[in-house]
N, CA, C and O atoms as a GROMACS GRO file, in nm:
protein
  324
    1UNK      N    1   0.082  -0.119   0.000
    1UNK     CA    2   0.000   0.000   0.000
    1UNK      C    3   0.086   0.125   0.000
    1UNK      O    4   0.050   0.229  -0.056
    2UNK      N    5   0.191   0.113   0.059
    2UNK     CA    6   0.340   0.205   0.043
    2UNK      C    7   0.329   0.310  -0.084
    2UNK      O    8   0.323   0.431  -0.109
    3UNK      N    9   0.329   0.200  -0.140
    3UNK     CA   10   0.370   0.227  -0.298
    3UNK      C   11   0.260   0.241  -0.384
    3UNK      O   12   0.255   0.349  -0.442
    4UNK      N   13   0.174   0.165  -0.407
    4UNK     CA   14   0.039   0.220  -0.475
    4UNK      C   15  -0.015   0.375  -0.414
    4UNK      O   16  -0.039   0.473  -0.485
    5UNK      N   17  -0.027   0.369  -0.281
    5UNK     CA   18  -0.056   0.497  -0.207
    5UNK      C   19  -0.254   0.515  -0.271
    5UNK      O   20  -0.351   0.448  -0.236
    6UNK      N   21  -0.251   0.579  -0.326
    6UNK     CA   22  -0.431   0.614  -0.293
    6UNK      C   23  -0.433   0.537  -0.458
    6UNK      O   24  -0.552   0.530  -0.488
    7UNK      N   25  -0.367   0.493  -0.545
    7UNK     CA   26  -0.459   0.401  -0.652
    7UNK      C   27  -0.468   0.283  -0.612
    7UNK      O   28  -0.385   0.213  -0.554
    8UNK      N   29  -0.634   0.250  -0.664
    8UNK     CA   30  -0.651   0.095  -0.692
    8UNK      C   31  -0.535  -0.030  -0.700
    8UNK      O   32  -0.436   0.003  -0.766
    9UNK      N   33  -0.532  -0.117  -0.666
    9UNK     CA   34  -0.454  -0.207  -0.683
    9UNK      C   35  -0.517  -0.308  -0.797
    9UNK      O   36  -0.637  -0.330  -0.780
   10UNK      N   37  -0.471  -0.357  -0.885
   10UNK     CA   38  -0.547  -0.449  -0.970
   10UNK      C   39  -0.438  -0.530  -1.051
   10UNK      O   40  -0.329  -0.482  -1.084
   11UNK      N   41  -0.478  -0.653  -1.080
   11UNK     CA   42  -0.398  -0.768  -1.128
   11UNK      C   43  -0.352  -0.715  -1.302
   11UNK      O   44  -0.390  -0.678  -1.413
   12UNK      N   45  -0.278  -0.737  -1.241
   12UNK     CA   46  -0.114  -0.743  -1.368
   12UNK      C   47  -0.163  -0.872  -1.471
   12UNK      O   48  -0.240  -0.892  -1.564
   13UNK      N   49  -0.061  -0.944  -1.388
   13UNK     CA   50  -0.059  -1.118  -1.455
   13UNK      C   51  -0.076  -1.215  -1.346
   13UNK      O   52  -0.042  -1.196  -1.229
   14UNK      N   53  -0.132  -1.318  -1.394
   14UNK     CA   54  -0.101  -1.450  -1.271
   14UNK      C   55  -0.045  -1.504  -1.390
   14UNK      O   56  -0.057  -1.496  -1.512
   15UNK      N   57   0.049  -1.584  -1.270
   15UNK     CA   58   0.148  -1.674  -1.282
   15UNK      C   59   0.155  -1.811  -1.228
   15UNK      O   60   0.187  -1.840  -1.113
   16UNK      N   61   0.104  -1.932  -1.368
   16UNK     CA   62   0.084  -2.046  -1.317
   16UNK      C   63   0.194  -2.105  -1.323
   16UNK      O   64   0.276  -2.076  -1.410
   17UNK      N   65   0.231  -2.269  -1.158
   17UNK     CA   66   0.299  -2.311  -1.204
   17UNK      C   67   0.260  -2.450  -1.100
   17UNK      O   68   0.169  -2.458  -1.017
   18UNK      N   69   0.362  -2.550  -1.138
   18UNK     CA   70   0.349  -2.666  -1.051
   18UNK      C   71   0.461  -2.693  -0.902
   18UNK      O   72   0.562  -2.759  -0.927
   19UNK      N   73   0.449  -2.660  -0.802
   19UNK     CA   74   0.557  -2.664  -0.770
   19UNK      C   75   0.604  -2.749  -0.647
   19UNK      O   76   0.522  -2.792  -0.566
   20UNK      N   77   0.711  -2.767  -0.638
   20UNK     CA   78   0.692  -2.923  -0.582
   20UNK      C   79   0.863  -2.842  -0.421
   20UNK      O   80   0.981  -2.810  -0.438
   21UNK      N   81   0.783  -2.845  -0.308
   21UNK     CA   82   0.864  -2.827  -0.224
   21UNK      C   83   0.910  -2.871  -0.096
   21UNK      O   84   0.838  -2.926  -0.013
   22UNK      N   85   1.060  -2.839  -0.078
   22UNK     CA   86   1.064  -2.946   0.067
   22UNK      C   87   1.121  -2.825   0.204
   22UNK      O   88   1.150  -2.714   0.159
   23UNK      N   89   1.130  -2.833   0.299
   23UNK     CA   90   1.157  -2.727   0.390
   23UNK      C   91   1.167  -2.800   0.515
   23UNK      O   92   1.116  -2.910   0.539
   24UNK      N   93   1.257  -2.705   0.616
   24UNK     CA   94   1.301  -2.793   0.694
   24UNK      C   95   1.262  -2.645   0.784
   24UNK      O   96   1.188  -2.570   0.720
   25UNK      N   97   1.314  -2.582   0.957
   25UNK     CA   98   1.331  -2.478   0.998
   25UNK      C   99   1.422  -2.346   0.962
   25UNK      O  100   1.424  -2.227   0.992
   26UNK      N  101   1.488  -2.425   0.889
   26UNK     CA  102   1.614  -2.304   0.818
   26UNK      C  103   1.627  -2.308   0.673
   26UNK      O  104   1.678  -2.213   0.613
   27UNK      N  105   1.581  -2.424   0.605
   27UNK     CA  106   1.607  -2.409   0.416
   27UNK      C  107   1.467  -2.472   0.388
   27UNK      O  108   1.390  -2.540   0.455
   28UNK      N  109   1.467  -2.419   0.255
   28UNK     CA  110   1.350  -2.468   0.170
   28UNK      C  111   1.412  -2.473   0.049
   28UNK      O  112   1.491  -2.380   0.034
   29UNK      N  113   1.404  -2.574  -0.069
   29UNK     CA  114   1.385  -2.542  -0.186
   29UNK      C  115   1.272  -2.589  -0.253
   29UNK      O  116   1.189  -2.667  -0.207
   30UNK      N  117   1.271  -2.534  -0.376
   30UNK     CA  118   1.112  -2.543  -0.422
   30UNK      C  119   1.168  -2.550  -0.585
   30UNK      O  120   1.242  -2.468  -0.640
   31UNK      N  121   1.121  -2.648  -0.630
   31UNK     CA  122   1.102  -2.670  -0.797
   31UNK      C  123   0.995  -2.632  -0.857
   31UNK      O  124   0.900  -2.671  -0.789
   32UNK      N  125   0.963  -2.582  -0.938
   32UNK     CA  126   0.860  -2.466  -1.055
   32UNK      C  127   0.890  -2.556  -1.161
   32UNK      O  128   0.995  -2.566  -1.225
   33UNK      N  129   0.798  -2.613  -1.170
   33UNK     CA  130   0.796  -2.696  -1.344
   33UNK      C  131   0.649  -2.631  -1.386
   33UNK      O  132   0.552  -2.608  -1.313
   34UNK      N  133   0.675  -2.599  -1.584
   34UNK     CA  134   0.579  -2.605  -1.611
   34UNK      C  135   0.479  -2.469  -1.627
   34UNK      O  136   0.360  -2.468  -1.660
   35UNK      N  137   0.589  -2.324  -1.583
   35UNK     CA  138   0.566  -2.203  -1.576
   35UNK      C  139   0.478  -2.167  -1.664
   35UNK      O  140   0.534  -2.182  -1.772
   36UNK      N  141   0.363  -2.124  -1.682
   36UNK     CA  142   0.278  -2.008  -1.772
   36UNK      C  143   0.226  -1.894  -1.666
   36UNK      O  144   0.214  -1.870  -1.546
   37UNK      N  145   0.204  -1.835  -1.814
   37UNK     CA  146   0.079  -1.721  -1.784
   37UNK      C  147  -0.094  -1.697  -1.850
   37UNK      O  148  -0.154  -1.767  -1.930
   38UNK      N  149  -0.125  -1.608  -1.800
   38UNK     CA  150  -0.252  -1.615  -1.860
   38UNK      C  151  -0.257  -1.508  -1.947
   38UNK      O  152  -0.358  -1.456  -1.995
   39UNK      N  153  -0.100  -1.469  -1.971
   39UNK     CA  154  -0.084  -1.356  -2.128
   39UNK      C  155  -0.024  -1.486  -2.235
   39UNK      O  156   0.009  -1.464  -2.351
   40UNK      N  157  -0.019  -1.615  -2.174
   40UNK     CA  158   0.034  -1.691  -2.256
   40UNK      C  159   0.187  -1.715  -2.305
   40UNK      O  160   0.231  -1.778  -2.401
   41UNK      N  161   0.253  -1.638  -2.201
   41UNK     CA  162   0.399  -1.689  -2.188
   41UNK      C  163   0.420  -1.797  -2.144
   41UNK      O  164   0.319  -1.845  -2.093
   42UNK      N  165   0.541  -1.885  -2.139
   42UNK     CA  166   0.547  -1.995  -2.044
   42UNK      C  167   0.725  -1.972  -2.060
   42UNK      O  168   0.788  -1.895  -2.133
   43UNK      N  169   0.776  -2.078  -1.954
   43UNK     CA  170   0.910  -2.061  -1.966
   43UNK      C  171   0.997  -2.153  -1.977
   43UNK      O  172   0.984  -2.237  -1.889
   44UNK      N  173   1.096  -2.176  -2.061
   44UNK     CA  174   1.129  -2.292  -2.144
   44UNK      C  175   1.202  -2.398  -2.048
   44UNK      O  176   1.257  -2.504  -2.081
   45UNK      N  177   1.190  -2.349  -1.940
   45UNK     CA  178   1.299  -2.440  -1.815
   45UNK      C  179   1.212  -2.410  -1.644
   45UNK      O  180   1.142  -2.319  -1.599
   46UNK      N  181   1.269  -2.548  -1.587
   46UNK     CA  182   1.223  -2.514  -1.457
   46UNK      C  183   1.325  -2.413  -1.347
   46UNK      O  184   1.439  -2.368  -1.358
   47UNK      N  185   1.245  -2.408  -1.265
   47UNK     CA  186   1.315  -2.302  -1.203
   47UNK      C  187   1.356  -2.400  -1.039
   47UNK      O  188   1.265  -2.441  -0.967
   48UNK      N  189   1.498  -2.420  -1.006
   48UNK     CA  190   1.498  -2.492  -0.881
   48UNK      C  191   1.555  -2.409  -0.818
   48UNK      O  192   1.667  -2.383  -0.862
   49UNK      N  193   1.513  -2.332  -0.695
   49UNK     CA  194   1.537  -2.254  -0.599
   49UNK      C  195   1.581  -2.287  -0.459
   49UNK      O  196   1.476  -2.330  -0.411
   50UNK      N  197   1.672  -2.294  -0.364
   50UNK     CA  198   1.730  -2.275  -0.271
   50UNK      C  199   1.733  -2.140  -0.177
   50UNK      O  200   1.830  -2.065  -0.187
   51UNK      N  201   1.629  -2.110  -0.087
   51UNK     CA  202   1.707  -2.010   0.025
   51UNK      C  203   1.688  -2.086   0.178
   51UNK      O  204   1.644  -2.192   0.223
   52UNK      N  205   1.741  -1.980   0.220
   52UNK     CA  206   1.780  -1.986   0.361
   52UNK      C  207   1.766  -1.905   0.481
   52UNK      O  208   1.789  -1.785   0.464
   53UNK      N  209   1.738  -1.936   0.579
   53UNK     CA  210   1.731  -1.816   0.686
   53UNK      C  211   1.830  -1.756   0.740
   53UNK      O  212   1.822  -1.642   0.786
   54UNK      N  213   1.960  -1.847   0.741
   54UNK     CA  214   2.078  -1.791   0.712
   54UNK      C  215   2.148  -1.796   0.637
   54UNK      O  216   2.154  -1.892   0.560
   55UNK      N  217   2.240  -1.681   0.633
   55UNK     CA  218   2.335  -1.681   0.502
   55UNK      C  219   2.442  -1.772   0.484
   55UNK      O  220   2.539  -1.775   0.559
   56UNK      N  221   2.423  -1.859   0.372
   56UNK     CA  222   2.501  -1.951   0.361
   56UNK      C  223   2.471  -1.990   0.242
   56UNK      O  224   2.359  -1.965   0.197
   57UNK      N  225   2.581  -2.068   0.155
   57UNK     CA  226   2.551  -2.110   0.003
   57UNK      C  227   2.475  -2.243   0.013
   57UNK      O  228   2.446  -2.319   0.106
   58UNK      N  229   2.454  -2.240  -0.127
   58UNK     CA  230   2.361  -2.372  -0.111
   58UNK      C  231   2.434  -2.528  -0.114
   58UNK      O  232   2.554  -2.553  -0.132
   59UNK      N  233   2.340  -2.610  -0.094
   59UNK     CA  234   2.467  -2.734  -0.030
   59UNK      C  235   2.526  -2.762  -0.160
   59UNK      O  236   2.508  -2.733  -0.278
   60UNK      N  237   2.601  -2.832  -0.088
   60UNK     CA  238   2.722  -2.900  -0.195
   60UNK      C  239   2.686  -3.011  -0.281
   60UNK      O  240   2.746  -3.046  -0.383
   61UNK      N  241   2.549  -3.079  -0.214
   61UNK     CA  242   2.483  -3.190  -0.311
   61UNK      C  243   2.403  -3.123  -0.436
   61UNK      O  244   2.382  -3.199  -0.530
   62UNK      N  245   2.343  -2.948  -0.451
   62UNK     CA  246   2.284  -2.910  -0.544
   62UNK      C  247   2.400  -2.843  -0.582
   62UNK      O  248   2.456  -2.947  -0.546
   63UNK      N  249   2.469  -2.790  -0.610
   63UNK     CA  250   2.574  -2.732  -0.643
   63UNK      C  251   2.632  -2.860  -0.741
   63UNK      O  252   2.616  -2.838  -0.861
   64UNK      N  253   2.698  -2.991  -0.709
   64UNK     CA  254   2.708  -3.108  -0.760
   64UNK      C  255   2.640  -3.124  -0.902
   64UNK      O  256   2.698  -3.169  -1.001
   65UNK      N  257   2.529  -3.088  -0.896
   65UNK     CA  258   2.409  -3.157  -1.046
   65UNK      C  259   2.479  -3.061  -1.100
   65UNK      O  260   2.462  -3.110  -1.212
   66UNK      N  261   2.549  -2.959  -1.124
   66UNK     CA  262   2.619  -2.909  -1.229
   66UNK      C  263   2.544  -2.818  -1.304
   66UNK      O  264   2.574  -2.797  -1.421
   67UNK      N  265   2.404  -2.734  -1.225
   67UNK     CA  266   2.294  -2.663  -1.318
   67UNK      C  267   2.391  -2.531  -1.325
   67UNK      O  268   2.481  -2.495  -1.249
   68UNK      N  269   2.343  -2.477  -1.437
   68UNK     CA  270   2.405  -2.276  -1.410
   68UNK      C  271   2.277  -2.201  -1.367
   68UNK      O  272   2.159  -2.205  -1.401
   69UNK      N  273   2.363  -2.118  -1.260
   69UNK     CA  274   2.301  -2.045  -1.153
   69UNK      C  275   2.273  -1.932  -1.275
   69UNK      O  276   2.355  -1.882  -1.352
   70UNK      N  277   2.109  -1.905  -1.263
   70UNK     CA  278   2.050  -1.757  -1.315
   70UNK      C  279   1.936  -1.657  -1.206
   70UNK      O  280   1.869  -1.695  -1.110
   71UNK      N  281   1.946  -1.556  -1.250
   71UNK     CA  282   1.888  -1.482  -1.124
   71UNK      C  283   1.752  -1.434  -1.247
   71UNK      O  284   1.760  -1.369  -1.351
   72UNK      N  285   1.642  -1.496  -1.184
   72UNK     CA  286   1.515  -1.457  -1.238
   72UNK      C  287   1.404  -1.410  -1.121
   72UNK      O  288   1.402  -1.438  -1.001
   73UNK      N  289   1.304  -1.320  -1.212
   73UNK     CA  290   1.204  -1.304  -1.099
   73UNK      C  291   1.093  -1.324  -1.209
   73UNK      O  292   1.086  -1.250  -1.306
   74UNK      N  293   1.021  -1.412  -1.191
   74UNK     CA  294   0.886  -1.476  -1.246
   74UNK      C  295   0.825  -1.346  -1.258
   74UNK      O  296   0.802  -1.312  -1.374
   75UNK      N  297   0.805  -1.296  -1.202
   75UNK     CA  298   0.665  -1.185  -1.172
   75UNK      C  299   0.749  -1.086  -1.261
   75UNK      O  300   0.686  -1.084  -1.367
   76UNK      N  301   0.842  -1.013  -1.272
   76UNK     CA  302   0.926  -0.896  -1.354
   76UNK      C  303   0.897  -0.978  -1.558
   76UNK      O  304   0.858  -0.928  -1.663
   77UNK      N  305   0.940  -1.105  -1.520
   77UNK     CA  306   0.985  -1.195  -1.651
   77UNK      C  307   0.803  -1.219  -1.715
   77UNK      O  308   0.770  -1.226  -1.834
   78UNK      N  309   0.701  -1.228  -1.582
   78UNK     CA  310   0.593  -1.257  -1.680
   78UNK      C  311   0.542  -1.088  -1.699
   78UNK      O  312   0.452  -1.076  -1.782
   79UNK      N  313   0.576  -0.995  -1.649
   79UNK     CA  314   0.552  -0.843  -1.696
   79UNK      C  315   0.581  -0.776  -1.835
   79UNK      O  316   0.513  -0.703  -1.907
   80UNK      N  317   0.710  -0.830  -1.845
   80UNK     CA  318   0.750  -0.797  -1.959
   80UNK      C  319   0.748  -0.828  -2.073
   80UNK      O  320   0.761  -0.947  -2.100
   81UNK      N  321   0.729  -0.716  -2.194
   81UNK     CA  322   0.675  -0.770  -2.310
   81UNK      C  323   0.782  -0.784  -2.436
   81UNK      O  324   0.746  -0.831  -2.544
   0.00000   0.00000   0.00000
């Protein structure tokens, strides 16, 4: 509300996806297979995510599968045209 301040708020895009997650008290990661929108984007790869409550890299067993690290934000990526 910060930031809108006195306009309406109203939907952009939704952003569908499937997502499959595990979490413990301090990490979660979460897999995104299967990304669309309802502008009809979708995204050609899943998205496997790692954070943490503390700062620390991610383990050494996902690091291992050998993926390349990209910095996306679904919500910016389904905005844009």
């Amino acid at each position: 509300m910060e930031i809108a301040g006195n306009n309406p708020l109203v939907p952009v895009v939704t952003v569908y996806t499937r997502r499959y997650a595990i979490e413990d008290n301090e990490d979660r990661f979460t897999l995104d297979v299967d990304v669309q929108t309802d502008l009809g984007k979708s995204l050609p790869f899943a998205v496997l995510e790692f954070k943490s409550n503390e700062f620390k890299p991610a383990p050494w067993a996902l690091l291992a599968i050998g993926l390349k690290s990209i910095k996306i934000s679904k919500f910016l990526w389904a905005t844009e045209r």
